[in-house]
C-alpha positions in Angstrom: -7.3 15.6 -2.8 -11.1 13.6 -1.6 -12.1 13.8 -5.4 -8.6 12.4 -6.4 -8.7 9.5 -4.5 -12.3 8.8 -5.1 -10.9 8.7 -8.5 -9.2 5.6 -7.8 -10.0 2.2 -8.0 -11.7 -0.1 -4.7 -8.6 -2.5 -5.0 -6.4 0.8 -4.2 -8.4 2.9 -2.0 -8.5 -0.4 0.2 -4.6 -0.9 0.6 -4.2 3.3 1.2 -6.6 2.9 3.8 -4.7 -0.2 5.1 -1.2 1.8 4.7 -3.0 4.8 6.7 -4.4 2.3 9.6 -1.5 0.1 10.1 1.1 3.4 10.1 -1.0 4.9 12.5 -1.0 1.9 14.9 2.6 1.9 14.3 3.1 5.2 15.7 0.6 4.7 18.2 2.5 1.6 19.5 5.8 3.1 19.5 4.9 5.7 22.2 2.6 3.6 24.0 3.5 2.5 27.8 4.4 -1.2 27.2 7.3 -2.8 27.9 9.9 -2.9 25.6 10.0 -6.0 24.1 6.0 -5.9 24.0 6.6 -2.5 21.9 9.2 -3.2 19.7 7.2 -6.6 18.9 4.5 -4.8 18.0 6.2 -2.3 16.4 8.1 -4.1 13.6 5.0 -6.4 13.1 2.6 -3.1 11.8 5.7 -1.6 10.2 6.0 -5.1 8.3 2.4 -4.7 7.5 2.2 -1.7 6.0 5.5 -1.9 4.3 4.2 -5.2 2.3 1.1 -3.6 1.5 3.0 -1.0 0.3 5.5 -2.8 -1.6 2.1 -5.2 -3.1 0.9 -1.9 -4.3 3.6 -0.7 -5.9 3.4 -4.0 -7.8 0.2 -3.9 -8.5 0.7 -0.4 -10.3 3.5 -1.6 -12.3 1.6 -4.7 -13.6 -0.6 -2.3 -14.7 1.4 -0.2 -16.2 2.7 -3.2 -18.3 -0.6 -4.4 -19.1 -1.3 -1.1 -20.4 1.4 -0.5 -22.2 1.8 -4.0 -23.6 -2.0 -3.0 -25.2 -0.5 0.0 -26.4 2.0 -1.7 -28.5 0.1 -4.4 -29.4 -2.9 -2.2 -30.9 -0.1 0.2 -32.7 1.9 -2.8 -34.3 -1.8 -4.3 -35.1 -0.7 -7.8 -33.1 
């Protein structure tokens, strides 16, 4: 699993670790002894964190993909 995602590019390795931080504090948060509107604050502001890393990573892999692919067709069809 290490050698697999030292496989990957800077770019990604940075947003996992992000995803892995901000997740964690989310947790974290959600059982921690604030008061509730402190906690829930908190809360949804790390879950909205890490879910738009996640979703900015998701497009990041699909441009991508269509970059890649675009040079695949392109280099069969000789464009």
């Amino acid at each position: 699993m290490l050698g697999e995602i030292r496989r990957l590019n800077r770019e990604t390795r940075v947003q996992y670790a992000l995803m892995f931080i901000f997740g964690a504090l989310c947790i974290g948060v959600a059982f921690a002894p604030l008061e509730e509107t402190i906690r829930i604050t908190a809360v949804g502001t790390l879950f909205g964190f890490t879910a738009g890393l996640w979703v900015s990573h998701l497009v990041q892999v699909l441009r991508r993909a269509a970059d890649a692919n675009r040079a695949d067709v392109g280099g069969v069809t000789g464009q």
